[in-house]
C-alpha positions in Angstrom: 114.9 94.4 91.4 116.4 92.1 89.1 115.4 88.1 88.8 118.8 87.5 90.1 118.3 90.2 93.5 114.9 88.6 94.0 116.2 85.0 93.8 118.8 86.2 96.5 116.8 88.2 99.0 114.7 84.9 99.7 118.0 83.3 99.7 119.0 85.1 103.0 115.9 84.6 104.4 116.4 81.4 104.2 119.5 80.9 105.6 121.4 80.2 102.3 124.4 81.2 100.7 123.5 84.0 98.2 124.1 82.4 94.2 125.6 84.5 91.4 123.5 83.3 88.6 120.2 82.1 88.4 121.2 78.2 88.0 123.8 78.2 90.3 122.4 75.1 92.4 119.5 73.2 92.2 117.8 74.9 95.1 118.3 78.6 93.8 116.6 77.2 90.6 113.8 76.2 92.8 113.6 80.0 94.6 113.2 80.7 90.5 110.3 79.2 90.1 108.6 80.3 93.3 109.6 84.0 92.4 107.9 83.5 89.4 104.7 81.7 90.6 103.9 84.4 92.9 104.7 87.4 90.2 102.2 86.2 88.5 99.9 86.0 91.8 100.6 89.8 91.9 100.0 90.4 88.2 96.8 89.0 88.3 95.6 90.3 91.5 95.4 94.1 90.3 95.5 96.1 87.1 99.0 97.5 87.8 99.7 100.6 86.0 103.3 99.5 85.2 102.0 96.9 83.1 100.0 98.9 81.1 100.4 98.3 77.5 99.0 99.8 74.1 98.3 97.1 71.2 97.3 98.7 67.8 95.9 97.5 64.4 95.4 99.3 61.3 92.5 97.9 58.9 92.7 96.2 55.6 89.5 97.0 53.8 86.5 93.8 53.5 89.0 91.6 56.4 87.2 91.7 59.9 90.2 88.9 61.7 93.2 90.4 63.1 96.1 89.4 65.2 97.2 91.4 68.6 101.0 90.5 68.3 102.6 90.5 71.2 99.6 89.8 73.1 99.3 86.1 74.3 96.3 85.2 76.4 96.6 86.4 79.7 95.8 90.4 78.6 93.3 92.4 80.4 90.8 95.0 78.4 90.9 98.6 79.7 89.2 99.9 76.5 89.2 99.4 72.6 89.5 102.5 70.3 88.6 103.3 67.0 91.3 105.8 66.8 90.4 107.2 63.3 86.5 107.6 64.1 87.4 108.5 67.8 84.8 105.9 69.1 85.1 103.8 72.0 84.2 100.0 70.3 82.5 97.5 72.4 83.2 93.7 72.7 79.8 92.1 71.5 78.7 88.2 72.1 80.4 85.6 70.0 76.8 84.4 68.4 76.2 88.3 67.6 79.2 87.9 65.2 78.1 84.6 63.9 74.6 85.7 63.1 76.6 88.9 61.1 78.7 86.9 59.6 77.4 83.5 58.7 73.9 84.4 58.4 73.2 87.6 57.5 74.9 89.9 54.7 77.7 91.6 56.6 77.5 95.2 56.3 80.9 97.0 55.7 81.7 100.1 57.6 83.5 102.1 60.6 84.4 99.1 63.3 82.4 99.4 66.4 81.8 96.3 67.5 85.1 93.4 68.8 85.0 89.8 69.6 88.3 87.5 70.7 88.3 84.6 68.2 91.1 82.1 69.1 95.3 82.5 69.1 97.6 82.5 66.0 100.2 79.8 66.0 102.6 82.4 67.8 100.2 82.2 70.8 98.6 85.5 70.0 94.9 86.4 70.2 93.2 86.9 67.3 90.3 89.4 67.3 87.0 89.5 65.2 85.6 93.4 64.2 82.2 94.7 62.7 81.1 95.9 60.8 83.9 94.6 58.0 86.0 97.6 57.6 85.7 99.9 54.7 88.9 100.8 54.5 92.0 101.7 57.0 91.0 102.3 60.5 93.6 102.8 63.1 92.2 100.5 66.7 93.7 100.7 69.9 93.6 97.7 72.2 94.8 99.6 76.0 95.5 96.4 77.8 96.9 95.0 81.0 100.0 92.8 80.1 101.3 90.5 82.0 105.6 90.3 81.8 107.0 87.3 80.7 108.4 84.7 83.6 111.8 86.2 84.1 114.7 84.2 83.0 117.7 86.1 82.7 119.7 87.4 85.9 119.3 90.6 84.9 115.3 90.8 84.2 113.9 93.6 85.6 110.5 93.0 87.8 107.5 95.1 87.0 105.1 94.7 90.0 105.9 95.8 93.1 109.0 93.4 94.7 108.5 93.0 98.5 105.1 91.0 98.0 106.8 88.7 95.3 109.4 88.4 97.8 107.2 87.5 100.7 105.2 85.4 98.8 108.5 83.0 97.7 110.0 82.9 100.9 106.3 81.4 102.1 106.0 79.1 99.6 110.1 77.8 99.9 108.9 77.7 103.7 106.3 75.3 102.9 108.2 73.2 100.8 111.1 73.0 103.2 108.9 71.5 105.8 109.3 72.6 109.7 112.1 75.2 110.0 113.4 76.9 113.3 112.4 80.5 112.4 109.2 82.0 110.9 106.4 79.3 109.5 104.9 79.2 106.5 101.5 80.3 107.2 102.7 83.4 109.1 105.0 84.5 106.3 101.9 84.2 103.5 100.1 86.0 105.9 102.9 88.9 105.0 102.5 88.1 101.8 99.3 89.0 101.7 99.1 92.0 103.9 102.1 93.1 101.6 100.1 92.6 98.4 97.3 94.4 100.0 99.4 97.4 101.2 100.9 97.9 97.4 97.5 97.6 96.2 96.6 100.4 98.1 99.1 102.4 97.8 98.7 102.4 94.1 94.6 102.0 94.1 94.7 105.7 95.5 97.0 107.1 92.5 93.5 106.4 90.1 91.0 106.7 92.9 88.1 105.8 89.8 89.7 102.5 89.2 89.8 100.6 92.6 88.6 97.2 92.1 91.0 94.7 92.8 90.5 90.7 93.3 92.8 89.4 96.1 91.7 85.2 96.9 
């Protein structure tokens, strides 16, 4: 569904007239915001497969502090690959890095080891390696990427819809006080049984992977 259909189906659950863009009235601006507090509810409650995303670097040799671009802050690690040496790297302890690096000689080799070291100025993790590479190596960061709060009417929604739907109607119910049809705390309770049921549904697609966090 797009930002605008979302924005619209809590709209008329509501009782309010349906908007044709996004800013329309104050109040559809407000449905905005709700739709987009609860996507990211739904993000972070389960490693959706639709936001799946592939980050790579390619090494410059002796320079061990790279960029993700594109990444922000909000990524989840599925795995890191050493694509040329077809090696699985692990993330190691921050003081591990500083003891390489500060205090002893760093040695200068095939990258097995990863640490996150801060954000550029873009807002983009940064990322330590070792041992400093010798020379190009291709790495694969296989994240989980959150989608940007949607903006435009057209926005497409990545997560599942109904539970982001639920969830915004609950949380306009709230805000709108007593209302004469459902309350709020039954339609967060459909929230959540809707967030639960999408979970899994999809949580049986990778039957190895079905650990999810719903609060």
């Amino acid at each position: 569904m797009t930002y605008l259909q979302l924005i619209n189906d809590v709209l008329i659950r509501l009782r309010e007239n349906e908007v044709s863009t996004v800013s329309q009235t104050a109040y559809a601006k407000m449905i905005g915001k709700f739709v987009n507090d609860i996507k990211r509810e739904v993000e972070d409650a389960y490693d959706w497969n639709a936001l799946t995303d592939t980050l790579t670097a390619a090494t410059t040799a002796n320079l061990f502090n790279y960029v993700l671009t594109g990444s922000g802050v909000r990524f989840r690690v599925l795995n890191v690959i050493n694509d040329t040496s077809d090696w699985f790297m692990e993330v190691a302890p921050r003081a591990y890095f500083d003891q390489q690096f500060l205090i002893n000689n760093a040695q200068a080799g095939q990258p097995l080891y990863y640490n996150f070291n801060g954000v550029d100025s873009n807002g983009d993790t940064q990322v330590d390696i070792f041992p400093k590479p010798d020379g190009v190596y291709n790495l694969r960061f296989n994240i989980i990427k959150p989608q940007a709060a949607l903006t435009l009417a057209t926005d497409i929604i990545k997560v599942p819809s109904e539970p982001v739907i639920f969830g915004a109607y609950a949380k306009a119910l709230a805000e709108r006080g007593e209302d004469m049809g459902q309350n709020s705390s039954e339609a967060y309770a459909l929230y959540k049984k809707s967030l639960a049921d999408h979970i899994a549904i999809e949580s049986s697609h990778y039957p190895d992977e079905s650990i999810w966090n719903l609060n």
